[in-house]
C-alpha positions as CSV (number, residue, x, y, z in Angstrom):
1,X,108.5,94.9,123.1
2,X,104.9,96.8,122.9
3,X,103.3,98.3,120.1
4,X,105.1,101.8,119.3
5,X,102.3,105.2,119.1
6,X,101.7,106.2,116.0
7,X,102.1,110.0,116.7
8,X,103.6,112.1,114.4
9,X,105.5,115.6,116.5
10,X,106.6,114.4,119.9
11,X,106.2,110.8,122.0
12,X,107.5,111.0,125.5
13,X,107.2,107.7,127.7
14,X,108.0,107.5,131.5
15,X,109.9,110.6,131.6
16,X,109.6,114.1,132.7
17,X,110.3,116.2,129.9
18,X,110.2,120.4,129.8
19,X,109.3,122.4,126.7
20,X,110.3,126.1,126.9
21,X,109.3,128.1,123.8
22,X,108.0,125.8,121.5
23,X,105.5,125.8,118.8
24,X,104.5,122.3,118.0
25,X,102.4,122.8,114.7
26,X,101.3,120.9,111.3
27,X,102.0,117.2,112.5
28,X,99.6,114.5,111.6
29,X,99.3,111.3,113.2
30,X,97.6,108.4,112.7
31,X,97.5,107.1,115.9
32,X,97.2,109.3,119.0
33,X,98.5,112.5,119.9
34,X,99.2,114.3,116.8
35,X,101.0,117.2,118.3
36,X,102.2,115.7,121.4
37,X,101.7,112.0,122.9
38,X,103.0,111.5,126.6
39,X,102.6,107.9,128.2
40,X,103.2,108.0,131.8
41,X,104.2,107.6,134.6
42,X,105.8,110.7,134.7
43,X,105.1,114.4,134.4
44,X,105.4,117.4,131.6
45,X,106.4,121.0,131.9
46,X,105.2,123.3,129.2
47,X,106.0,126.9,129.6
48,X,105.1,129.6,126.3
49,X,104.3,126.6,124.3
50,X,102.1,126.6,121.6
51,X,100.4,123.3,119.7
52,X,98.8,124.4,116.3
53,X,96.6,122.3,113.3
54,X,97.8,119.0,114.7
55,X,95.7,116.2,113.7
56,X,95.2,112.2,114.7
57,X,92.7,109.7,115.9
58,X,92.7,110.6,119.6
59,X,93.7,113.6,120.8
60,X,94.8,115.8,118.4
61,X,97.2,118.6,120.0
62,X,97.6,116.7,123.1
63,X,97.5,113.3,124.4
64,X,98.1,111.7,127.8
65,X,98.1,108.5,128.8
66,X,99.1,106.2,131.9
67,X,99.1,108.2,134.5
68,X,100.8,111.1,132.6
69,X,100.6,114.6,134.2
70,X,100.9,117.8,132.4
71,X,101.4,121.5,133.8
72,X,101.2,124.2,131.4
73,X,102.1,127.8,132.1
74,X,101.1,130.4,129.1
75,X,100.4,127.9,126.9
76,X,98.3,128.2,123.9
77,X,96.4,125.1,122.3
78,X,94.2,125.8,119.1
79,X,93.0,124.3,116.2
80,X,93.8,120.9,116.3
81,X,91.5,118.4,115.6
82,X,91.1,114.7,115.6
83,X,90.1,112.5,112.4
């Protein structure tokens, strides 16, 4: 078994999830992704979604990894940051 992410709103891992009117806000991770980590293979849909003050090491709103694909349609990314 590998090492599990350290992310702190959403971890997705070889899937192909859809988010539809979400607001992914205030996590803090101490790892990677803080708002949202996605390890592919695989691919995201994110439509109206909004990722606010998330925090971690790498890639604070938003991280992909491993051949990881996102689409997003109206989606509004702002003041995350990483530590």
């Amino acid at each position: 078994m590998g090492h599990l992410p350290t992310t702190s709103g959403v971890f997705s891992s070889g899937s192909s999830p859809v988010f539809r009117n979400c607001n992914v806000s205030r996590n803090q991770g101490t790892g990677s992704g803080g708002g949202l980590l996605f390890q592919g293979p695989g691919s995201v849909l994110m439509v109206n979604t909004l990722f606010y003050y998330n925090e971690a090491v790498n890639g604070g709103g938003i991280n992909a990894v491993m051949d990881a694909e996102i689409t997003m349609v109206n989606c509004t990314i702002k003041s995350n940051q990483i530590s």
